[in-house]
C-alpha positions as CSV (number, residue, x, y, z in Angstrom):
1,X,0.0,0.0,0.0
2,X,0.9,3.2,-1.1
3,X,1.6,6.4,1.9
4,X,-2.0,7.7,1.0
5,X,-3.9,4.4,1.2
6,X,-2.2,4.3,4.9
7,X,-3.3,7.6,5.4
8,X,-7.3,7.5,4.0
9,X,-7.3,3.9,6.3
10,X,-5.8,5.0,9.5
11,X,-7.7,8.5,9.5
12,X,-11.2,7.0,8.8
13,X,-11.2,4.2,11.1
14,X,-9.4,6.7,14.2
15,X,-12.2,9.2,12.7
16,X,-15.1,7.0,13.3
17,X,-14.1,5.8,16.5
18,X,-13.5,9.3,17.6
19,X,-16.3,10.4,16.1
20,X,-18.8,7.7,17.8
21,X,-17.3,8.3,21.1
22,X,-17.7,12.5,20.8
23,X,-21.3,12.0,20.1
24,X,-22.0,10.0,22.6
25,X,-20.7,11.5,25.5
26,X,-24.1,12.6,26.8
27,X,-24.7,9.5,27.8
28,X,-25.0,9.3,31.5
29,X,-28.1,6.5,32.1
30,X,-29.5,3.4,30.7
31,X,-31.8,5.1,28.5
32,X,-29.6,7.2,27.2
33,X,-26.7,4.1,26.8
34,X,-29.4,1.5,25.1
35,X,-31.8,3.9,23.4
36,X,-29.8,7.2,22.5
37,X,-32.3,8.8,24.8
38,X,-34.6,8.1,22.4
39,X,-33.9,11.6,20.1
40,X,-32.8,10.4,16.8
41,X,-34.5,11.1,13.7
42,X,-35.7,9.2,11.2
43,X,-33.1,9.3,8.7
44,X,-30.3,7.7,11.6
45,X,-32.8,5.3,12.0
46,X,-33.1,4.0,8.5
47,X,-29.5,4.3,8.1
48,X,-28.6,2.6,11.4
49,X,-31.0,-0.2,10.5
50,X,-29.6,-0.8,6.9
51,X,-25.9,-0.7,8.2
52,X,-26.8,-3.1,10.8
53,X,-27.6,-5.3,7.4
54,X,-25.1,-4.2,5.5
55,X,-21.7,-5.6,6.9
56,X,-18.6,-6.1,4.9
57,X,-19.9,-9.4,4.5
58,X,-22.4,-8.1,2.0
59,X,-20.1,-5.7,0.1
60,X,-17.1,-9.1,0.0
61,X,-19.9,-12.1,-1.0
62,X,-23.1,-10.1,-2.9
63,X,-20.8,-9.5,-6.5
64,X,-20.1,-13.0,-6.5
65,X,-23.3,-14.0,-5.7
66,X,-24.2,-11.4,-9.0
67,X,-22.0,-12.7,-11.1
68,X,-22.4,-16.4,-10.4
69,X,-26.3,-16.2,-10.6
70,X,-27.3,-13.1,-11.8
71,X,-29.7,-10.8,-10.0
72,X,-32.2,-13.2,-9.2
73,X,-31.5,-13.3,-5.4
74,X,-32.8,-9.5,-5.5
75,X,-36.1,-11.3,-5.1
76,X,-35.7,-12.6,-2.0
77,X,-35.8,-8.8,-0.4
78,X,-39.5,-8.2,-2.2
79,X,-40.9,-9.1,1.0
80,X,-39.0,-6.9,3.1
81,X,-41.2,-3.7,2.2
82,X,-44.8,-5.8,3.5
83,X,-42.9,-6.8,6.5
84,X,-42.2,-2.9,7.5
85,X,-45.1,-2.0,7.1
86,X,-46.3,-4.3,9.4
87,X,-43.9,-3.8,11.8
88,X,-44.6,0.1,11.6
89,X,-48.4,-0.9,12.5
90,X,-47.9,-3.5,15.1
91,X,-44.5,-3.8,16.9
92,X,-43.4,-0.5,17.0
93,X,-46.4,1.4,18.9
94,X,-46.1,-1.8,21.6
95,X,-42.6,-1.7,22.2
96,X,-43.2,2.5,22.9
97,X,-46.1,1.8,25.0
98,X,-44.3,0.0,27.2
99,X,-41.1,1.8,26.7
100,X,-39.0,-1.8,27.1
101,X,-35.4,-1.7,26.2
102,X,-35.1,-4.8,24.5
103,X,-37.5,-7.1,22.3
104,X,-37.3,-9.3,25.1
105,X,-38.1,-7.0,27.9
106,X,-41.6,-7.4,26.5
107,X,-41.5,-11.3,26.7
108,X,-41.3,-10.8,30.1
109,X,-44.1,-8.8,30.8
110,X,-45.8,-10.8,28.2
111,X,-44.7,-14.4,30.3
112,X,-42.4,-14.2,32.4
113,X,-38.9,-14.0,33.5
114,X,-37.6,-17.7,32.0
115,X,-38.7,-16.7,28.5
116,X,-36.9,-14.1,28.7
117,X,-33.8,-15.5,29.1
118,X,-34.0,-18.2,27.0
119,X,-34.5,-16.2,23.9
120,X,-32.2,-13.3,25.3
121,X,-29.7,-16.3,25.3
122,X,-30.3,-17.1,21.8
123,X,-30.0,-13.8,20.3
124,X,-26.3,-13.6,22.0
125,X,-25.2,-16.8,20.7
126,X,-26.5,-16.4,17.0
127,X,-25.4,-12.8,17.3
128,X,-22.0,-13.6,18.5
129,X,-21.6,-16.0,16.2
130,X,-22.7,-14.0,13.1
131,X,-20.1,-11.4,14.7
132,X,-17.7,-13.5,14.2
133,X,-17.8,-13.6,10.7
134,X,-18.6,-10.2,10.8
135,X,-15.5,-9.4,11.5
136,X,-13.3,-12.0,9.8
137,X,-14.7,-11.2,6.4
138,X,-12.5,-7.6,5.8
139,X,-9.7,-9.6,8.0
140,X,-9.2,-11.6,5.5
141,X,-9.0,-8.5,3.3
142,X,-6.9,-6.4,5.1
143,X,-4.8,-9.1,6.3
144,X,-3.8,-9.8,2.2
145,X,-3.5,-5.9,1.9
146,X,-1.6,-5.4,5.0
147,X,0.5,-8.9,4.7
148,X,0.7,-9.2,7.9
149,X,-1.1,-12.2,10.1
150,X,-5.2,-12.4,10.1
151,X,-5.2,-12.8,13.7
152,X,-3.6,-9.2,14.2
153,X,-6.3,-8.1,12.2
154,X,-9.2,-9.6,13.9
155,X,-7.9,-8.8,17.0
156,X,-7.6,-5.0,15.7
157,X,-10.9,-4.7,13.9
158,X,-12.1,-6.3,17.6
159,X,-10.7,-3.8,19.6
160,X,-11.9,-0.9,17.6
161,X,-15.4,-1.7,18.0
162,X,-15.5,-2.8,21.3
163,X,-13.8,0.5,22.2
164,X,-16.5,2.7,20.9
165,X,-19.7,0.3,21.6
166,X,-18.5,-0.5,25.1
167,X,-18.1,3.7,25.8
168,X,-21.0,5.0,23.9
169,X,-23.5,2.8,23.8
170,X,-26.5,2.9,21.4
171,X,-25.8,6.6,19.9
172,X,-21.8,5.5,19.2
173,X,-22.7,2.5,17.2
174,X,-25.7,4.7,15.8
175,X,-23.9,7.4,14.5
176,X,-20.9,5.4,13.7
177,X,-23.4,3.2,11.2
178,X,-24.5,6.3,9.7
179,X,-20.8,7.6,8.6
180,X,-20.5,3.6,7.7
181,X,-23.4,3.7,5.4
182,X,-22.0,6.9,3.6
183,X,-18.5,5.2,3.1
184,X,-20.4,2.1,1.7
185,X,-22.7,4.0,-0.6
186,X,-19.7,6.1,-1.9
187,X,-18.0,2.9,-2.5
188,X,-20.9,1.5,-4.2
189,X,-21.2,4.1,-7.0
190,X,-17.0,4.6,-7.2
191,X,-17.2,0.8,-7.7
192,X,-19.8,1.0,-10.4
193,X,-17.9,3.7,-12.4
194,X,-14.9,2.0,-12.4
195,X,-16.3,-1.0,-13.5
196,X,-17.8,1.0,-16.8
197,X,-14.8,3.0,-17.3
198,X,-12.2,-0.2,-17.5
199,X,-14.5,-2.2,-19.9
200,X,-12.7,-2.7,-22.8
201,X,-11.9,-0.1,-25.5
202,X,-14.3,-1.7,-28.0
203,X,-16.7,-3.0,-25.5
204,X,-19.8,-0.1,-24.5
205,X,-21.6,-0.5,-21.2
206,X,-24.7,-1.7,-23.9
207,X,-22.5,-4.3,-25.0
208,X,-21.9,-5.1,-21.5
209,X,-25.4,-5.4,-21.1
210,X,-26.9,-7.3,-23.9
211,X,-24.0,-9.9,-23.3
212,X,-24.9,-10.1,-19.4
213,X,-29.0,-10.3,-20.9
214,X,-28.1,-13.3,-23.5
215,X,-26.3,-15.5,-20.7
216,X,-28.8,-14.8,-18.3
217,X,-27.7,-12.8,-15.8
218,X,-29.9,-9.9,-16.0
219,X,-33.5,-11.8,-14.9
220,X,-33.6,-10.1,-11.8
221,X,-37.5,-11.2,-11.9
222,X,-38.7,-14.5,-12.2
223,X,-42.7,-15.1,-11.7
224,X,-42.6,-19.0,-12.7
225,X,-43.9,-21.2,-10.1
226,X,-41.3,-23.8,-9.8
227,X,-40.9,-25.4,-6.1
228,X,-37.8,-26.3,-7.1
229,X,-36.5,-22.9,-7.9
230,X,-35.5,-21.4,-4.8
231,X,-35.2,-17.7,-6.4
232,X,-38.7,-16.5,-7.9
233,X,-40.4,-13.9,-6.8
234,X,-43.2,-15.7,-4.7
235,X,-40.4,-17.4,-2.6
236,X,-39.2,-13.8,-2.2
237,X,-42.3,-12.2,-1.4
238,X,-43.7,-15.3,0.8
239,X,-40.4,-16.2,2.6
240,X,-38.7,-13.0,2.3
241,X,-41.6,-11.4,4.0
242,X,-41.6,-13.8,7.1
243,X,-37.6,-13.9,7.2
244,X,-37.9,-10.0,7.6
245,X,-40.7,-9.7,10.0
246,X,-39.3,-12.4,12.1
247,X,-35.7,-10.5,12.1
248,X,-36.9,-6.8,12.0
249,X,-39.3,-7.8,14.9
250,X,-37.7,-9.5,17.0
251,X,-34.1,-9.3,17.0
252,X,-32.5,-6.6,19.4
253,X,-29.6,-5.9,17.1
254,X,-32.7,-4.4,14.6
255,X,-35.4,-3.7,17.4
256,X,-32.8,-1.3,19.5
257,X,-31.6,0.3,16.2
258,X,-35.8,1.8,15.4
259,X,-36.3,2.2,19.5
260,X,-34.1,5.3,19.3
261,X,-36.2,7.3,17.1
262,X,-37.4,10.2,18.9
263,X,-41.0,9.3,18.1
264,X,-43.1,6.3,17.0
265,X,-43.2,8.4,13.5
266,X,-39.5,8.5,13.4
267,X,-39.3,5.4,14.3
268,X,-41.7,4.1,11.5
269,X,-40.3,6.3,9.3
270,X,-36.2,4.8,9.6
271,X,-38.3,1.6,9.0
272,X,-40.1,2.6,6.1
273,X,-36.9,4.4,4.5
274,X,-35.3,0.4,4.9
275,X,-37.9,-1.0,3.3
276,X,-37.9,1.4,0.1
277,X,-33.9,1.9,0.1
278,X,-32.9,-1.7,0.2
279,X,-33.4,-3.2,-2.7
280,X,-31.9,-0.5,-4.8
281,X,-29.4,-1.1,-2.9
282,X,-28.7,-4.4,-3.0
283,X,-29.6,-4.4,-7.0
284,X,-26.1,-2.3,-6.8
285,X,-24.6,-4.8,-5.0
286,X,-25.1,-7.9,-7.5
C-alpha cells in the first residue's frame, strides 16, 4: 500500500471511533446508553438499521453471488417492504407503550422471567456467532492488503469496535453506522464507475449489457412457479416477507436500532426508509 492508502485507512477508522465516542458522551443513564435517549431522527434510524444489514460481508460475498447467478436473489428482499409496514403498524407502537429496552423486555411482561432469558440467550449466541464472521470477512481482506497475520487483524478490527460500543453505547454505534453507510454508498457508486470505465476499448456498457441479458444474468424477476426454484419472486415475497418480520421484529440488534427514534413516527419512518432503500441497494450490490 501506497503512503495515502495508509493515510485514508488509519484516518477513517481513528475518525469514526473518535467520532462515535464524541457524540456520545451525553450518555450518563440506561436510557440514554441503550436507546440514544430516544432523540434520533428518522433518517439515523433507517440508516442505522440498513448498516446493521449491511456488513462487509455483503459488500465481499453479494458481487459473487451477481456474477455467479445473476440478480435473481434481489427477489428474495421483495418481501422486506410488506414486512415494514407491518412492523410500523404493530410492533413499534407496543414496544413505545411500554417503553422496554429490549425485544425481550416485552416477553417478560408478556410471560415471564424464564422466556426471557432463554430467547435473550439465543439472540447472543446467533449474534456472536454472526459477529464473528462479521468481523473475519475484511480480516481476510486487510490481512492480504496489510501482509501481515489475520489474527492481528481480527484482534484490531475487535478492539476498535469494542472500544466505541463498550463507551458510547446505542448513539456511538448509531452514529458510527450512519458515517459507515456513507462510506459504503460512496464505494458502491465509485465501484460502479470503475467497472464501466475499465471495460474494454471496443466493449460499451450496452455491449456489457446485452451480453450479461443473452447468458442470463440480467432476470432479476422470475414469476414461474417452480418449487424447485428457490429464487422466484413468490419465494421472495412469501419467505422473504416472514424472514424479515421475524428478524426486524424480533431481533434486538434491529429492534434497538428503530427504538431510538425520537417518536413512534421517526421510528416508523427509519423503517419505512429500509424498506424502500434496500433493494436498490442491494440491485447495486449484485
Amino acid at each position: 500500500m501506497s503512503l495515502i492508502d495508509w493515510l485514508v485507512l488509519g484516518f477513517t477508522l481513528l475518525f469514526i471511533i473518535i467520532y462515535g465516542v464524541w457524540k456520545s458522551r451525553g450518555a450518563k443513564n440506561i436510557e440514554g446508553y441503550l436507546l440514544a435517549d430516544k432523540q434520533l431522527p428518522w433518517y439515523h434510524v433507517g440508516l442505522s438499521v440498513m448498516a446493521t444489514q449491511a456488513s462487509a460481508i455483503t459488500f465481499l460475498s453479494a458481487p459473487g453471488q451477481g456474477y455467479s447467478d445473476g440478480l435473481r436473489f434481489v427477489q428474495f428482499y421483495f418481501g422486506l417492504p410488506l414486512a415494514m409496514v407491518v412492523l410500523c403498524i404493530t410492533f413499534i407502537p407496543i414496544f413505545h407503550k411500554l417503553n422496554v429496552y429490549t425485544a425481550y423486555e416485552y416477553l417478560e411482561k408478556r410471560f415471564d422471567n424464564k422466556t426471557r432469558s432463554l430467547t435473550a440467550f439465543l439472540f447472543l449466541l446467533q449474534r456472536g456467532l454472526s459477529t464473528g464472521i462479521t468481523i473475519y470477512a475484511p480480516a481476510i481482506i486487510l490481512s492480504t492488503i496489510l501482509n501481515i497475520d489475520i489474527i492481528y487483524t481480527i484482534i484490531a478490527n475487535g478492539f476498535l469496535v469494542i472500544t466505541y460500543t463498550v463507551y458510547g453505547g446505542t448513539k456511538a454505534v448509531s452514529y458510527t453506522q450512519f458515517l459507515q453507510m456513507s462510506i459504503i454508498f460512496a464505494g458502491l457508486f465509485l465501484a460502479a464507475f470503475m467497472v464501466v470505465h475499465l471495460l474494454p476499448e471496443h466493449v460499451s456498457f450496452g455491449d456489457a449489457l446485452a451480453i450479461s441479458g443473452k447468458m442470463g444474468k440480467l432476470n432479476a424477476i422470475d414469476t414461474g412457479f417452480d418449487l424447485n426454484n428457490k429464487y422466484n419472486i413468490w419465494s421472495g415475497i412469501i419467505g422473504g416477507f416472514f424472514l424479515q418480520l421475524s428478524y426486524f421484529g424480533t431481533d434486538q440488534s434491529q429492534v434497538g436500532r428503530y427504538l431510538t427514534g425520537s417518536s413512534i413516527t421517526q421510528s416508523r419512518l427509519g423503517l419505512v426508509m429500509n424498506g424502500l432503500v434496500k433493494i436498490p441497494m442491494q440491485f447495486l450490490f449484485y
